[in-house]
Residue, then its C-alpha position, 0 to 999 in steps of 0.5 A: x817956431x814949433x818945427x824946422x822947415x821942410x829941408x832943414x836938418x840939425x842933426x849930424x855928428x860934431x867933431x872937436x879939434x884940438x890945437x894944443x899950444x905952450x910956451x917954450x921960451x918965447x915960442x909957441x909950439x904945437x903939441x898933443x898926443x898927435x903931434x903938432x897936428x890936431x888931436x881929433x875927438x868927437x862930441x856926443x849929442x848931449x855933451x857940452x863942448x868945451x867940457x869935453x875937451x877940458x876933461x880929455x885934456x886934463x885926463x890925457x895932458x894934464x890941467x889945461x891953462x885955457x881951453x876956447x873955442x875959436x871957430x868952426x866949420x863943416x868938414x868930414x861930414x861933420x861940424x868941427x869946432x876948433x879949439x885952442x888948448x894953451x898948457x904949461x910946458x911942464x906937461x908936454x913931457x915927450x909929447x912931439x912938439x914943433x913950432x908955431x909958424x905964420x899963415x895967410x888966415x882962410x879967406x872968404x866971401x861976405x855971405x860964402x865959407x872959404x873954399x879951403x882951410x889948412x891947419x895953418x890957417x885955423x891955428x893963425x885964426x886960433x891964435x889971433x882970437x887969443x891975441x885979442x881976447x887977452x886984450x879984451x877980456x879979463x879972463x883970459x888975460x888973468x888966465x894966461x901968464x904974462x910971458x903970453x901977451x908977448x908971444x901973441x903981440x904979433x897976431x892981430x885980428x884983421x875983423x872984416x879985412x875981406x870986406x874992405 
């Protein structure tokens, strides 16, 4: 294909959100210099994504244990990938920090996006994700200390629920 088709547009802004999670004890916890809520940054055109916000993070934060990107979706005009930044708990520092709590996950038809997503929910996603990519790839697994494969037991993917 040489050209997009009448009506097609890939041009608009991407923004990255960032959910920066630790470790405290056997919690996780949200933090960033945003609080618990999402550190927002956007994403110029010939930047690549995931070295964005391993550099914002390093330069702002400190070294990042993980950075990956766990979804995305369109919201304020713009494409938002979410990422799931795991650090030490040596870096939160007085960065405010508020604990990890359950959500539903945002849920949607086969072919349709989910009407809403709340943090909550893309956090829960993020997490899951996390869950399972320390099962399933050995990357991650070798990345994160073990203390996380047990604060992530209980976050289990449910692929394809909604088409059950």
């Amino acid at each position: 294909m040489t050209r997009l088709p009448d009506g097609i547009d890939i041009e608009g802004p991407v923004q990255g959100e960032l959910y920066v999670v630790w470790l405290r004890d056997d919690r996780l916890e949200l933090t960033s210099p945003c609080g618990s809520e999402p550190w927002l940054i956007e994403l110029q055109a010939t930047e690549h994504p995931v070295e964005v916000a391993s550099r914002i993070v390093r330069d702002v934060i400190g070294e990042p244990i993980l950075v990956h990107s766990t979804s995305w979706r369109r919201e304020r005009d713009a494409v938002i990938l979410s990422f799931v930044v795991v650090i030490d708990a040596s870096l939160v520092g007085s960065m405010p920090s508020a604990p990890i709590s359950r959500a539903e996950l945002a849920r949607s038809d086969a072919t349709d996006a989910p009407r809403a997503i709340e943090n909550s929910q893309v956090v829960e996603h993020g997490l899951r994700h996390l869950a399972w990519l320390v099962k399933d790839d050995q990357v991650v697994a070798a990345a994160l200390p073990p203390a996380w494969s047990s604060a992530l037991a209980d976050y289990v993917p449910e692929p394809f629920r909604a088409l059950g």
